[in-house]
C-alpha positions in Angstrom: 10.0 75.3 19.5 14.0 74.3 18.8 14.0 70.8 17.3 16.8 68.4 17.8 16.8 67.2 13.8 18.6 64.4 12.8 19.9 64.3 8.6 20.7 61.3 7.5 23.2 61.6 4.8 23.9 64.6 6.8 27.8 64.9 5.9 26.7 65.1 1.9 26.3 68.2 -0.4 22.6 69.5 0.8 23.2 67.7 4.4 26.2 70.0 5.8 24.2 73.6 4.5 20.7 71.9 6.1 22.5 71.4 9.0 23.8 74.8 9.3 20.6 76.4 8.3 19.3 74.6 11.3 22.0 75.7 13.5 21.6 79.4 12.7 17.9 79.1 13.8 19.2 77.5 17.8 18.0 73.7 16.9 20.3 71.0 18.1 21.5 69.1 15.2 22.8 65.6 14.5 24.2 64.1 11.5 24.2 60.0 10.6 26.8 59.5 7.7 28.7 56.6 6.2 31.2 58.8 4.6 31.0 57.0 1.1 34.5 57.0 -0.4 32.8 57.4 -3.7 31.4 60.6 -2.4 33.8 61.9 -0.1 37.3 60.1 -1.2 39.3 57.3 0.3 40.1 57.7 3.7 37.0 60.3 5.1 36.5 59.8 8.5 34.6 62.7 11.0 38.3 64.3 11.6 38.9 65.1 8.0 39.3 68.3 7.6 36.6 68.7 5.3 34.2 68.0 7.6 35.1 70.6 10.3 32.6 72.6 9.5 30.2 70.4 10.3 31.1 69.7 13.4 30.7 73.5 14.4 27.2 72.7 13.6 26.4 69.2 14.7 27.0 66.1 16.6 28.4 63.5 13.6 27.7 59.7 14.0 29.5 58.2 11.2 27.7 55.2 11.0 24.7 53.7 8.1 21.2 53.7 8.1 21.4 49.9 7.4 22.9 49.0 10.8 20.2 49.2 13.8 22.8 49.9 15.9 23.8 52.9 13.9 20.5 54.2 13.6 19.3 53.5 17.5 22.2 55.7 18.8 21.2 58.6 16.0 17.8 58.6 16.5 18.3 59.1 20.5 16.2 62.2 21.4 15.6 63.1 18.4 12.2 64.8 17.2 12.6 65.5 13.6 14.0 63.5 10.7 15.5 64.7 7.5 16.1 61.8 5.5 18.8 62.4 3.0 21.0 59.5 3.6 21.0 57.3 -0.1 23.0 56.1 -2.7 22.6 58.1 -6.3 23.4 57.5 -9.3 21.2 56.7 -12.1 23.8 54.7 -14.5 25.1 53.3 -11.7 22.3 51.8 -10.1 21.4 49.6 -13.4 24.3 47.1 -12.5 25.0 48.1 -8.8 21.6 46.7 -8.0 21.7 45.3 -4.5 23.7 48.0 -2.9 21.4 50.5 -3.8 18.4 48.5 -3.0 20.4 47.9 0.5 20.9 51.1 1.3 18.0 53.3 -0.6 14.9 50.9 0.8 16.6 49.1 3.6 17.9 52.0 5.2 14.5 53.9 5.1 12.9 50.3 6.3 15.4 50.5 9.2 14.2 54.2 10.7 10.9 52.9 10.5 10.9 49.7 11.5 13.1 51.2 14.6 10.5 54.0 15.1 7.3 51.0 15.1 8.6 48.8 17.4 11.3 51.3 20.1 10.3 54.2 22.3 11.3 57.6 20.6 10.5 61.2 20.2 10.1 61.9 16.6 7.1 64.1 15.3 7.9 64.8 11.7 10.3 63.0 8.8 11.3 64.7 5.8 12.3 62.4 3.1 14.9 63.2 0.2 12.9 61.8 -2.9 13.6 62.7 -6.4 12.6 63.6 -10.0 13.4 60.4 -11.2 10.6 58.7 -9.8 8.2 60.2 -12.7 10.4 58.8 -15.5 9.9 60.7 -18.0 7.2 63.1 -16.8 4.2 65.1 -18.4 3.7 65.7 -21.8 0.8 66.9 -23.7 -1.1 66.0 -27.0 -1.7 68.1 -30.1 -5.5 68.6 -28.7 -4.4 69.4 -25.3 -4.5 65.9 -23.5 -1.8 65.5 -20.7 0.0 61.8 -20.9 3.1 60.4 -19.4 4.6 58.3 -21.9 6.5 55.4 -21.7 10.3 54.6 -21.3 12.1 55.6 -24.6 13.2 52.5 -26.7 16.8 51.5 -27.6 15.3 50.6 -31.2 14.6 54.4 -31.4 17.5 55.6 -29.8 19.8 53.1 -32.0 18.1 54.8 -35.2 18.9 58.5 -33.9 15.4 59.6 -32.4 15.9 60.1 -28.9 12.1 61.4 -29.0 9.2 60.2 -26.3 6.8 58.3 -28.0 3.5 57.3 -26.9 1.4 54.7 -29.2 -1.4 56.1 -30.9 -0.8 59.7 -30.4 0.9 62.1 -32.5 3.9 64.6 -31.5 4.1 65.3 -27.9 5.1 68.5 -26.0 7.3 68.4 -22.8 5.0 70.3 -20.0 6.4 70.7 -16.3 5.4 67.5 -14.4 3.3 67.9 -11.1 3.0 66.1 -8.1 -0.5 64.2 -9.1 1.7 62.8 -12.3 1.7 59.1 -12.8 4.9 57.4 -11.2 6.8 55.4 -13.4 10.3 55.6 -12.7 13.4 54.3 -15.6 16.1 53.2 -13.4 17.2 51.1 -10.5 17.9 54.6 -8.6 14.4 55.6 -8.9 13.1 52.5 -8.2 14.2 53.0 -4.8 13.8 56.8 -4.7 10.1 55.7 -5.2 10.1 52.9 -2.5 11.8 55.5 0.3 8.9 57.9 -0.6 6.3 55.2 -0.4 7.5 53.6 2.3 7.7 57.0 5.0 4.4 58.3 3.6 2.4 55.1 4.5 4.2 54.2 7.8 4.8 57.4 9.3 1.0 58.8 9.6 0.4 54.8 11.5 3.0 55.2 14.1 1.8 58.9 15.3 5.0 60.7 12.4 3.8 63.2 10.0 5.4 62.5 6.9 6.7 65.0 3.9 8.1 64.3 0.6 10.9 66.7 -1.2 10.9 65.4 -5.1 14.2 67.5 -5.6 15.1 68.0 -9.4 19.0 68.1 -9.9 20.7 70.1 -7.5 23.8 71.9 -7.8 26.5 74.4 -6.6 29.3 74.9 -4.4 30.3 71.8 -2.7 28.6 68.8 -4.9 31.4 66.1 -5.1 33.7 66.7 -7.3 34.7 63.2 -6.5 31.6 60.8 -7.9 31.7 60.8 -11.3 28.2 58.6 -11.5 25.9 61.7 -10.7 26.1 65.3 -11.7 27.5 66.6 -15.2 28.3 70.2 -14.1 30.9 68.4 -11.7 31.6 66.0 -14.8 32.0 68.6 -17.2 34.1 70.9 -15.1 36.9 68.4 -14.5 37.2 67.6 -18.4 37.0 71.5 -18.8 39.8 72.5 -16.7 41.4 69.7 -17.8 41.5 70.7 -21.1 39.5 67.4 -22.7 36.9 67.2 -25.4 33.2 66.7 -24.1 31.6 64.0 -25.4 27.6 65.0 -25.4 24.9 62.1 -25.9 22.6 61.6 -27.5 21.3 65.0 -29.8 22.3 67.8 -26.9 18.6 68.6 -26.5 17.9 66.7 -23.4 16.9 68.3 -20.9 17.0 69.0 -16.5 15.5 70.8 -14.2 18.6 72.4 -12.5 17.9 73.5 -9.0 20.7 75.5 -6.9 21.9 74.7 -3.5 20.5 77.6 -1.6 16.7 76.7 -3.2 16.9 73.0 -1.8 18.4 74.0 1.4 15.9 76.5 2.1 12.8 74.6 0.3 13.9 71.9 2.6 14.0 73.7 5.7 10.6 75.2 5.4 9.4 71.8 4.9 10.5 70.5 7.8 9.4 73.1 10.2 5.9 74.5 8.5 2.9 73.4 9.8 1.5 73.0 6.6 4.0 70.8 5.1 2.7 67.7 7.3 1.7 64.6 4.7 2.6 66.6 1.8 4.6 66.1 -1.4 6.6 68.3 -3.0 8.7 69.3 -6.1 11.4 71.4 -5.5 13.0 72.8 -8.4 13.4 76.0 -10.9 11.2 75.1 -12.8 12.8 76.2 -15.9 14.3 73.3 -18.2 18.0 73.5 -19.5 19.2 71.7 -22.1 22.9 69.9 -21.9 24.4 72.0 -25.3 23.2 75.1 -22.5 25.1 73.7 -20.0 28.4 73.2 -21.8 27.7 77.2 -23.0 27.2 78.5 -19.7 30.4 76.5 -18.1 32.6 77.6 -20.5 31.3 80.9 -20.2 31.7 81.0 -16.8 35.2 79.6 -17.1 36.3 81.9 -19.8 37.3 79.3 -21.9 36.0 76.6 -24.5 37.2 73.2 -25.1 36.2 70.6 -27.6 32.6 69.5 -28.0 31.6 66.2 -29.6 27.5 65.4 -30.3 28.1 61.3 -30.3 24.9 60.0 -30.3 25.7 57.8 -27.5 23.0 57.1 -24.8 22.4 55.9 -21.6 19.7 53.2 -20.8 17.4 54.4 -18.2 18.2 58.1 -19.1 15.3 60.3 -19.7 14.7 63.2 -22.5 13.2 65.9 -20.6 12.3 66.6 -17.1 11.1 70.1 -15.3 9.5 70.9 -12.3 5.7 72.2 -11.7 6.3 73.9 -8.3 3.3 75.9 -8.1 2.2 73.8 -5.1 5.9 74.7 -3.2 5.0 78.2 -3.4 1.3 77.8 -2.8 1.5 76.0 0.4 4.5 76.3 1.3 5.0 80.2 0.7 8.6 79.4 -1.5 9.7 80.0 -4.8 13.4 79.7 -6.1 15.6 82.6 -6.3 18.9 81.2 -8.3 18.7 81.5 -12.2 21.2 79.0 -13.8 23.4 81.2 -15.2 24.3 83.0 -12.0 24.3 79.7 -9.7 26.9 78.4 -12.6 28.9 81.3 -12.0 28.9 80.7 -8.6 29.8 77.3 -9.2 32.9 77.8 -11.4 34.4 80.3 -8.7 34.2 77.3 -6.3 35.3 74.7 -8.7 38.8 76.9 -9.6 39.3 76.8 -5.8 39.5 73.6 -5.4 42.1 70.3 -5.7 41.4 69.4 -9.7 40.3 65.7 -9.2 41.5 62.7 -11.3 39.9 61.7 -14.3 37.3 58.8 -13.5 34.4 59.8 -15.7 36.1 57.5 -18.6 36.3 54.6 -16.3 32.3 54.9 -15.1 31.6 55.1 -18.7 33.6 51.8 -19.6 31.5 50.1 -16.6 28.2 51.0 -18.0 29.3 50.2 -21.7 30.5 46.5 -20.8 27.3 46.1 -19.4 25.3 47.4 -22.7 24.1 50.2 -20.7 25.5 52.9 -22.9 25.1 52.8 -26.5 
């Protein structure tokens, strides 16, 4: 049966490809976005011309999920719910604390506390959580025991060993983290990321909503902001390349990501929100294979056919975590999908859209001086 979805967020990176994807199958689409300047640039507004395309495929209400008023006139015959709409960033959320509590966990309070207490049509919501919400994930002991350590320590990382730890075991091994993991999130950002999750999975199934939980790993690929310099190092890393700069890596280079490419999410994401046996489940969505940031730098200068500088500081990031990657064998089990991108193509991909487009100032240097005057990065 068509659906008439509503994405929050829906004017973001995965929200305009979800919203065609939806298109392309005859559902009615509608998109609730606040057009973050730090996203989309100073001045976005649903004429810009950057959102055209969007509007081929959907109805745009630029509004925010923290205004009632906002929300009441998105939700409006709606009868599914994608739930991207939040504000990322894990360095950023560590002094930015209130806005991203605001938006992250009071937006997601507003949908439900609108769909509790108002007359609407809404059968299923599909809410954007993330990776970050396991901290640092699954490991396992010498003798085979899986554990989920704690947060790393700036005494360690000061000294040079930017190693998990856990007390009274010996050298742990990074194994993908599943969906039963313990939930023990870093940062500020997936503080929240937890709390949206939380919060749709309890209410929804009490006020007649099925509820399903994406835990995307880091998604990338043509048209991530090239804008935001607070999330996303192939966007990061791309400006300094083409711009000729030195890299400065933290910490050792060995850390680790789960890099998922747009296409995966997109389509993860729509078979989430329309299979029958996605209702009340939870979901990683990822590769599945982990990358390491020294791989990262390779395969975009690879892919750019050039090299610049590269400097291994040793400088790190409070709330970071080492290693992260994906256990999606439930995603394919239930759900019937597995990803098709490898990295290395998906970068190239990536690079052929980055060299098409406007090379963006330079404001990785000034998040970095915001997040050093407040001891965040060592």
């Amino acid at each position: 049966m068509p659906e008439h979805v509503l994405i929050t967020g829906g004017a973001g990176f995965i929200g305009t490809r979800l919203a065609a994807r939806f298109a392309r199958e005859g559902h009615t689409v509608s998109v609730l976005d606040a057009l973050s300047p730090q996203v989309h640039g100073v001045g976005a507004t649903p004429s810009s011309p950057l959102l055209q395309p969007l509007k081929k495929t959907a109805t745009v209400h630029h509004g925010s999920v923290t205004s009632t008023d906002d929300v009441r006139r998105a939700l409006s015959g709606v009868t599914l719910v994608v739930h991207l709409a939040a504000e990322t960033g894990t360095g950023q959320s560590m002094y930015e604390i209130d806005r991203y509590v605001n938006a992250n966990v009071g937006g997601t309070a507003k949908i439900l506390d609108l769909l509790a207490n108002e007359k609407h049509s809404v059968r299923r919501i599909v809410v954007a959580s993330s990776r970050s919400i396991y901290g640092e994930g699954a490991y396992e002991t010498a003798d085979g025991q899986v554990v989920y350590p704690p947060h790393r320590s700036d005494t360690d990382m000061s000294g040079g060993d930017f190693d998990v730890h856990m007390p009274g075991f010996g050298p742990l091994t990074m194994i993908p983290t599943d969906e039963n993991a313990t939930l023990h999130p870093s940062s500020v950002y997936g503080i929240t990321k937890q709390m949206q999750e939380s919060l749709i999975m309890t209410v929804s199934p009490t006020i007649g909503i099925e509820p399903v939980s994406l835990r995307y790993q880091n998604v990338y690929g043509p048209g991530q902001s090239l804008k935001n310099p607070y999330t996303g190092i192939l966007s990061i890393f791309s400006t300094l390349i083409r711009q000729g700069k030195e890299i400065n890596i933290f910490e050792d280079g060995l850390e680790s990501r789960d890099f998922v490419y747009i296409d995966d999410v997109v389509e993860a994401t729509y078979i989430a929100a329309t299979h029958a046996r996605a209702a009340g489940g939870v979901f990683n969505v990822g590769s599945g294979v982990a990358t390491t940031v020294n791989e990262v730098v390779r395969e975009l200068c690879a892919a750019f056919g050039t090299d610049v500088p590269t400097r291994v500081t040793g400088n790190y990031r409070l709330g970071d975590i080492r290693h992260n990657v994906a256990d999606t064998r439930r995603l394919r089990d239930i759900l019937g999908y597995t990803p098709q991108v490898a990295f290395a193509d998906g970068v190239g991909r990536f690079v052929e859209w980055v060299q098409s487009e406007p090379l963006e100032s330079d404001s990785y240097e000034r998040s970095l001086d915001e997040m050093a005057t407040r001891n965040l990065l060592k």
